[in-house]
C-alpha positions as CSV (number, residue, x, y, z in Angstrom):
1,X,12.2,42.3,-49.6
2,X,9.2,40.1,-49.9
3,X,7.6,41.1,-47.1
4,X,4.7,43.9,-47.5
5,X,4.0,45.1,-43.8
6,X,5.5,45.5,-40.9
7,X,3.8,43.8,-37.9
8,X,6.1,45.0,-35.0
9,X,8.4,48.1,-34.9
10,X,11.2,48.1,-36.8
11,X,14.2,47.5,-34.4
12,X,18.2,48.8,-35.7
13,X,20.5,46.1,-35.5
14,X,23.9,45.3,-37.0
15,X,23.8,44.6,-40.6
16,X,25.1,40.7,-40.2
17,X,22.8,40.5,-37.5
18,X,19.9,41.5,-39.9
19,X,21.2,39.6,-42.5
20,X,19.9,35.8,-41.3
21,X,16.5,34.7,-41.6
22,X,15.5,32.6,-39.0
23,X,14.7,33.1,-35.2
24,X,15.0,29.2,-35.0
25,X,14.4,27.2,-31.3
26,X,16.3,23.8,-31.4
27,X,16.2,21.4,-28.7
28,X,17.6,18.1,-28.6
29,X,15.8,15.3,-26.1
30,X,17.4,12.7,-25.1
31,X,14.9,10.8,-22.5
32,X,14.5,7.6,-24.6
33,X,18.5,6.6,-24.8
34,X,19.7,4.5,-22.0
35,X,22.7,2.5,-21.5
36,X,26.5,4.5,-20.8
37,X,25.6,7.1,-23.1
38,X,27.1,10.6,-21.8
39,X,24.0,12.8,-21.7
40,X,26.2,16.0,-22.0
41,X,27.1,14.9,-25.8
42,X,23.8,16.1,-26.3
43,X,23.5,19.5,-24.5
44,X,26.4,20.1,-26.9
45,X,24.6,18.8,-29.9
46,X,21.9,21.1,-29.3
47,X,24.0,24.2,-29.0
48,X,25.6,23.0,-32.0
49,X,22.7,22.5,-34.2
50,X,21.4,26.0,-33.0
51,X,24.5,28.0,-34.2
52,X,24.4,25.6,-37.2
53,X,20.8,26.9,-37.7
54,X,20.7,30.3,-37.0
55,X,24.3,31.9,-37.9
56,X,24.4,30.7,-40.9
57,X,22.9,32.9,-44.0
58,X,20.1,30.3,-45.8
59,X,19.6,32.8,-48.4
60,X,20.2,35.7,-50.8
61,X,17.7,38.6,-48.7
62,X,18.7,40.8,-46.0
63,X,16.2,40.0,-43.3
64,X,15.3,42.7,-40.7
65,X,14.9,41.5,-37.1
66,X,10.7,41.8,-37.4
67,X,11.0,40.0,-40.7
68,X,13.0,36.8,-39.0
69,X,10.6,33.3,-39.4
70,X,9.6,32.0,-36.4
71,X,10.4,28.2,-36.2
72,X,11.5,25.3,-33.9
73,X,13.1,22.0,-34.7
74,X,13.0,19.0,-31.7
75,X,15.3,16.1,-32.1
76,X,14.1,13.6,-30.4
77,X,17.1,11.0,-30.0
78,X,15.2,7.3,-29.4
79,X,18.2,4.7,-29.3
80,X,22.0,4.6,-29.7
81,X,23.5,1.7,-31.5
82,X,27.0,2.0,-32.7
83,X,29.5,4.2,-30.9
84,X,28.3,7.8,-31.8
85,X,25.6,6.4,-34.0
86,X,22.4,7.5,-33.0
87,X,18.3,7.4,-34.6
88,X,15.9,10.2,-33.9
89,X,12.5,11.6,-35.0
90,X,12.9,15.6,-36.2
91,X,9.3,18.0,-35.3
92,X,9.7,21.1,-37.6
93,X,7.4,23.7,-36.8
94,X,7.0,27.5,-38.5
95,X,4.7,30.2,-38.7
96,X,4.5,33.3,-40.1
97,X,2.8,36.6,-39.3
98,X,-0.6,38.0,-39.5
99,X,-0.9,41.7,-41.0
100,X,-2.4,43.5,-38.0
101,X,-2.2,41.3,-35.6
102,X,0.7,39.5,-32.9
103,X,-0.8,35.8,-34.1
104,X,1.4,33.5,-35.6
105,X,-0.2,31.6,-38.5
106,X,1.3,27.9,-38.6
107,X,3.4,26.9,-41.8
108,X,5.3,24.0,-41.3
109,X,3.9,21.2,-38.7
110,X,5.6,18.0,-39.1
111,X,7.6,14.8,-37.8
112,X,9.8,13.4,-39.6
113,X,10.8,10.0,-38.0
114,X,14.0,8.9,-40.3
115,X,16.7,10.5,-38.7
116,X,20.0,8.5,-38.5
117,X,23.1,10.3,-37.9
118,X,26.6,9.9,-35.8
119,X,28.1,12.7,-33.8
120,X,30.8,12.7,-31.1
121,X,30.9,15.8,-28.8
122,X,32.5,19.0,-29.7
123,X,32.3,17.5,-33.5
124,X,32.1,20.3,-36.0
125,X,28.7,20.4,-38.1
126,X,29.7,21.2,-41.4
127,X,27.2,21.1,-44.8
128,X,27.7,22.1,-48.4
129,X,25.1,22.7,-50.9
130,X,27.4,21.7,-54.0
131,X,28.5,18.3,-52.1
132,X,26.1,16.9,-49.2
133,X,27.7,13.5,-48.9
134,X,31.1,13.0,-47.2
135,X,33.4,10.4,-46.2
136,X,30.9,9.3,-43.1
137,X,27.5,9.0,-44.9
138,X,26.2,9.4,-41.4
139,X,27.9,12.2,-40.3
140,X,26.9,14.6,-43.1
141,X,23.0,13.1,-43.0
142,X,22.1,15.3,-39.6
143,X,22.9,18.5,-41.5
144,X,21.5,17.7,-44.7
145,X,18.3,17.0,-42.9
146,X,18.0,20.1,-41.1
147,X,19.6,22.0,-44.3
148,X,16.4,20.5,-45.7
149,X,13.9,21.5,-43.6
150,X,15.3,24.8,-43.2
151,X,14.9,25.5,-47.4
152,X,11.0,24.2,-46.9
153,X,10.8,26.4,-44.6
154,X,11.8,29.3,-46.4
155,X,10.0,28.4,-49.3
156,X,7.0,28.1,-47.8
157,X,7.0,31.2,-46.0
158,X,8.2,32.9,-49.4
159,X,5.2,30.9,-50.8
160,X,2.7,33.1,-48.5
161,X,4.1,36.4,-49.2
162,X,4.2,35.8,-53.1
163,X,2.7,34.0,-55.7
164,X,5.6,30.9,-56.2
165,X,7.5,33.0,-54.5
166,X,9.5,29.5,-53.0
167,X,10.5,27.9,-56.0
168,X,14.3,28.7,-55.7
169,X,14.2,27.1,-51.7
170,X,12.0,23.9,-53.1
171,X,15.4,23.1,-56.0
172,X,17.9,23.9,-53.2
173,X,16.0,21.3,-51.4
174,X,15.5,18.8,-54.1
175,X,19.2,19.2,-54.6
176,X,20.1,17.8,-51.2
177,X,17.7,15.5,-52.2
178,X,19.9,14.3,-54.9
179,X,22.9,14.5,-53.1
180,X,21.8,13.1,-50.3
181,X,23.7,10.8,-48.0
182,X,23.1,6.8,-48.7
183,X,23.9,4.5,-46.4
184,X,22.3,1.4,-45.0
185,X,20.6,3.1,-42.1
186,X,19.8,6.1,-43.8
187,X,15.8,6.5,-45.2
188,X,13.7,9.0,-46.5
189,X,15.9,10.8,-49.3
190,X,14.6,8.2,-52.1
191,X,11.3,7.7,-53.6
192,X,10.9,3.6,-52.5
193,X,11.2,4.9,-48.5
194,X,7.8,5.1,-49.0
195,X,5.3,7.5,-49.7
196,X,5.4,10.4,-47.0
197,X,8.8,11.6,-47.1
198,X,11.1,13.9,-47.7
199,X,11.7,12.8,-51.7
200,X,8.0,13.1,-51.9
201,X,7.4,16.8,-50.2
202,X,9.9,17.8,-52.9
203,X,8.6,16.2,-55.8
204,X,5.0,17.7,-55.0
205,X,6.3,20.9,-54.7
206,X,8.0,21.4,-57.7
207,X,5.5,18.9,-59.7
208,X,3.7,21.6,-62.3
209,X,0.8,19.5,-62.2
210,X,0.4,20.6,-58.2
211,X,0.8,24.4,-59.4
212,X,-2.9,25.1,-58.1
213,X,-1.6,24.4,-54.7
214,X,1.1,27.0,-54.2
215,X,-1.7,29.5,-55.9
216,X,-4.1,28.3,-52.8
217,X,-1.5,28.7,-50.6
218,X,-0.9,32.5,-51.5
219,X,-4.4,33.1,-51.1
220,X,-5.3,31.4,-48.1
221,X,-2.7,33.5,-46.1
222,X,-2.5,36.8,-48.2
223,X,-5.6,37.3,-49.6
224,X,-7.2,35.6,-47.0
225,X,-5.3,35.8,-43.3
226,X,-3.9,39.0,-43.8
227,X,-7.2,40.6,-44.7
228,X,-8.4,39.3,-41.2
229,X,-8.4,42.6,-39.6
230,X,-9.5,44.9,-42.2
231,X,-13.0,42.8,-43.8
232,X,-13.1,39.0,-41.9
233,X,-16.3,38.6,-44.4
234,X,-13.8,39.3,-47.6
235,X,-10.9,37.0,-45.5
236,X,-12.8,34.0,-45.2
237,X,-14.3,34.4,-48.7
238,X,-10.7,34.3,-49.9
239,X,-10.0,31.0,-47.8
240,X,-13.3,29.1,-48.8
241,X,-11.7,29.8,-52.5
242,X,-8.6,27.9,-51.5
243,X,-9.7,24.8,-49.6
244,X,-12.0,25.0,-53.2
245,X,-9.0,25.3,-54.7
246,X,-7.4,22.5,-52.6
247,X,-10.3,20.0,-53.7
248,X,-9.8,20.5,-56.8
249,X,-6.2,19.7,-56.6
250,X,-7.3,17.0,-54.5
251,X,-10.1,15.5,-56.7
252,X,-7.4,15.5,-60.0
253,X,-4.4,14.1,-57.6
254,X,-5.9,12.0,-54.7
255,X,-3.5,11.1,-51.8
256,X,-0.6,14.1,-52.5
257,X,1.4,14.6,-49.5
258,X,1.6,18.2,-49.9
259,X,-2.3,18.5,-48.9
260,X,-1.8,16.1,-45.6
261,X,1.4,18.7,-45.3
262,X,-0.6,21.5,-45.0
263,X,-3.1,20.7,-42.8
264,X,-1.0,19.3,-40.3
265,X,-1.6,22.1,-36.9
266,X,-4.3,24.1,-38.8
267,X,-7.3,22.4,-37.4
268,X,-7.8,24.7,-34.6
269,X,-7.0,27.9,-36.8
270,X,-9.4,26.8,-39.1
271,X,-12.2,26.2,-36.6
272,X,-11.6,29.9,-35.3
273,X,-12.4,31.1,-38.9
274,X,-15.3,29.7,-39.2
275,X,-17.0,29.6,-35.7
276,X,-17.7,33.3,-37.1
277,X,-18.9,32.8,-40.2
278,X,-22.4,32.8,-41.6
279,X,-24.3,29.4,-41.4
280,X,-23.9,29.0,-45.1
281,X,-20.5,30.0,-45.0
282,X,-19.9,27.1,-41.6
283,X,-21.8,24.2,-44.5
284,X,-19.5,25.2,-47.3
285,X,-16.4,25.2,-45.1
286,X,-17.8,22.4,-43.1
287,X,-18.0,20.2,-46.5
288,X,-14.4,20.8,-47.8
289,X,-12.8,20.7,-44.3
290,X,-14.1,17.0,-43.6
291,X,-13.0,16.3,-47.5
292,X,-9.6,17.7,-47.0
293,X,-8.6,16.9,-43.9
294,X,-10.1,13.6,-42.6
295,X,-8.1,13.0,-39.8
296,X,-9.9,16.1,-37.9
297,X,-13.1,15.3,-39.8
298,X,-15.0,15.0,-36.3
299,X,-13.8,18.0,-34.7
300,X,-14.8,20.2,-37.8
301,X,-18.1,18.5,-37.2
302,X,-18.6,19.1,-33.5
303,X,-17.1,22.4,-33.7
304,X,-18.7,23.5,-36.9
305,X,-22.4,23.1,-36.2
């Protein structure tokens, strides 16, 4: 198994039980859609989704119950237009675990805002990895997405625990990316959606010119989180060599959405790093954070001092 510790003790379950991956939250809001809609269809779609999510097996690895990735998906439904047919914004959210420690590290922080899908109540969710599309383009697009996002996911977290250790997740997620569902409402499976979508995560992940990122993302969690308890002088040397890491990725390949992608919910974790570190350790972090991550530039400057 890929993980190499265990952080909580080790509790005997049923072997199916053990088997899935995820400990997966998934809400479904449905504040924004007026009109005659009945708000029950999606109480149902939420319980739905979450068997969809978290009975089904996502991959080849027995997971114990401590080994399960924490993650939460909210579908935000914003308007109904055609009977059944709904569009919605999905917030995926993961994090894995810190050797010695109960924190949660942040993975996955993102909003993806092309979510078009139909779905009457009681309507069975169905996917296949071989064949995404069906006869209702927009039926079979709400699973693919999650599907998706659940393979990123994975990878990722795979990602943390082993050098490139998510490559077989990113290609199961590239291939729903080329089976994706077409249809006139449905975006953000093709590369002319625009420039931060799902097309694009995949092609930066499995782009070997972007290899120096999933080596900086090894580090910064293995080398550098997990080693938090033991030496935090050694654990924040290992993650000043991967935001250098990530500027030299960035400096080669300006404007990648994998390096937005990672930043995304790790201002404040980064600040905590750092608001220990030496002063020369606070300039050198200070330098590359406001480089890498603009959007937070002036709280790594306030904070950072």
């Amino acid at each position: 198994m890929k993980r190499f510790f265990v952080l909580f003790i080790t509790l005997v379950a049923f072997s199916n039980i053990q088997a899935q991956e995820l400990r997966a939250r998934v809400s479904v809001m449905s504040n924004r859609v007026g009109g005659n809609v009945n708000k029950k269809i999606f109480q149902t779609l939420q319980n739905s989704l979450s068997d969809f999510v978290n009975t089904r097996k996502w991959s080849n690895d027995n997971f114990k119950t401590n080994e399960k990735i924490d993650c939460s998906f909210l579908l935000n439904v914003e308007s109904a237009g055609e009977p059944d047919v709904y569009k919605a914004s999905l917030t995926i959210q993961s994090a894995r675990p810190v050797f010695n420690s109960s924190y949660l590290s942040p993975v996955v922080n993102y909003m993806d805002n092309e979510v078009a899908f139909k779905y009457a109540e009681f309507q069975q969710l169905e996917f296949s990895e071989t064949r995404v599309s069906g006869n209702d383009p927009l039926v079979s697009n709400l699973t693919a997405v999650f599907a998706y996002w659940i393979n990123i996911i994975l990878g990722l977290d795979y990602d943390s625990f082993s050098p490139s250790g998510g490559n077989p997740y990113y290609l199961k997620a590239q291939s729903i990316v080329n089976n994706a569902p077409e249809g006139r409402s449905i975006s953000g499976w093709k590369a002319f959606d625009g420039t931060r979508n799902r097309y694009w995560l995949t092609e930066n992940l499995l782009n070997s010119r972007y290899t120096l990122f999933h080596d900086a993302l090894y580090q910064y969690y293995r080398k550098g989180m997990d080693q938090m308890y033991d030496n935090a002088n050694e654990a924040r040397t290992q993650i000043i060599a991967s935001l250098n890491s990530l500027n030299t990725l960035n400096t080669e390949n300006p404007n990648t959405m994998i390096l937005a992608f990672f930043f995304q919910g790790k201002t404040q974790e980064l600040i905590r790093i750092f608001s220990k570190a030496t002063p020369q350790e606070k300039t050198q972090a200070l330098e590359l954070l406001q480089k890498l991550d603009v959007t937070s530039s002036n709280k790594y400057k306030d904070q950072l001092k």
